[in-house]
Structure formats: structure tokens, C-alpha cells
N, C-alpha and C positions, 0 to 999 in steps of 0.2 A: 834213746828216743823211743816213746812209744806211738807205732806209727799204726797198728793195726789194732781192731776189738779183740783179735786173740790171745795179743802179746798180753794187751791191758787185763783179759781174761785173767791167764796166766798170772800173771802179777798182784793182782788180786785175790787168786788160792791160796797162793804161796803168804802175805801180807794177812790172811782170815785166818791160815793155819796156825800162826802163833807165833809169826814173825816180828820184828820190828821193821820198821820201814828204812833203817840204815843196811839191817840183814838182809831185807826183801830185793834192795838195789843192787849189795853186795854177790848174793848168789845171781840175778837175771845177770849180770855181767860175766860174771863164772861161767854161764851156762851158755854164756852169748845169745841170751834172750832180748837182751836191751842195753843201752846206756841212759841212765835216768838219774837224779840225785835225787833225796830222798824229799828234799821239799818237794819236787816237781812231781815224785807220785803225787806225793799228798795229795797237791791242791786237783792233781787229774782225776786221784779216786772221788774228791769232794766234787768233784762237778761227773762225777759218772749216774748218776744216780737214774736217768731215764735209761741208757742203754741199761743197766742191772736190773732195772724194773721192766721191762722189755723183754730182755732177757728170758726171766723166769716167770713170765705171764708166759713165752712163749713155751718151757717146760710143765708147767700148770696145766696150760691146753691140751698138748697133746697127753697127758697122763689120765685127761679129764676122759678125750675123746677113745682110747685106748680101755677103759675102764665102761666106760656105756658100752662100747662092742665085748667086752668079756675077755677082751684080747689083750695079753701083755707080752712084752717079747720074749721070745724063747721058747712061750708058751711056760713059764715058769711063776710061782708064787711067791711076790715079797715082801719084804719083813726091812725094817726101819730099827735099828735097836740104838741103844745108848746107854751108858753107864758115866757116872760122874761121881766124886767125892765129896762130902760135905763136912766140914770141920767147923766146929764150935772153936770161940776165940781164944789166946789162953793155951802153957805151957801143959795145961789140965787137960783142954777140952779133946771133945767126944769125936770120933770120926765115924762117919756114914756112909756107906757107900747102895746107890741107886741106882739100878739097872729097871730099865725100859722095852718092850717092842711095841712098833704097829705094823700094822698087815695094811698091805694097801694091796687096793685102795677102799678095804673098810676103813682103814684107821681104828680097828681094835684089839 
């Protein structure tokens, strides 16, 4: 049962991280995070959609207001990076690979 926003948090990470949603119920059990099947995330993560928008309006804000004052925590600078792989179709094709930073909060 997901009885709290945190569990559903939780649950949610782990399900974005590259989970499947049979994996996702399998380990919150393991870890004794929850009891859920995997329909019942589903249809909970499809109706989650204001608390996640919510959510991350309320991380938006404070990075907003945190960024107008000059102040970030730690008093540290940081950096967003990403790298991904890009392959062309095909026992042939080409592979890419594309790495990223931004600095926030320029974002450049």
C-alpha cells in the first residue's frame, strides 16, 4: 500500500530509474517500502500528476529564490552534466556518444 507522498516519491525514482513496474513493486517489497501490484502503481502514478507538478514547482522556487540572493547551498557552484549514447539503426550503424554540462543557475 502506498499510504504516504514519500513512499509514492520513492516509488516513483526507482520506476523513472529504468525500472519496470513488476521490478519497481518487486524491490519496494524487498525493501519493505510498500505492498503494491503493479497495476495499482500504475494507475496511482497516472493519477499523480498535480502532486509531481507541485512537487517540482516547489524545487523550481526555491532554486529560483536561492539564485536572485546569489546564495546556493554550501555556498558551492553547480554543474548539471549528462552524457548519452546515440546509435544509428543497423548491424553497421555509427555510435555517438554526447556529453553535456550547465552551470546553474546560468544554464550555460
Amino acid at each position: 500500500m502506498v499510504g504516504d507522498a514519500e513512499t509514492l516519491l520513492r516509488l516513483l525514482l526507482m520506476h523513472g530509474s529504468g525500472l519496470s513496474l513488476e521490478q519497481t513493486v518487486l524491490r519496494a517489497q524487498e525493501q519493505r517500502i510498500g505492498k503494491i501490484s503493479a497495476v495499482a502503481l500504475f494507475k496511482r502514478l497516472r493519477s499523480s500528476e498535480a502532486f509531481l507538478r507541485s512537487l517540482a514547482l516547489g524545487v523550481l522556487e526555491q532554486v529560483q529564490r536561492r539564485s536572485e540572493q546569489g546564495q546556493w547551498p554550501g555556498g558551492y557552484r553547480y554543474r548539471i552534466i549528462d552524457a548519452t549514447i546515440v546509435k544509428e539503426l543497423g548491424a553497421t550503424g555509427s555510435s555517438w556518444r554526447i556529453h553535456y554540462s550547465l552551470r546553474l543557475p546560468d544554464l550555460y
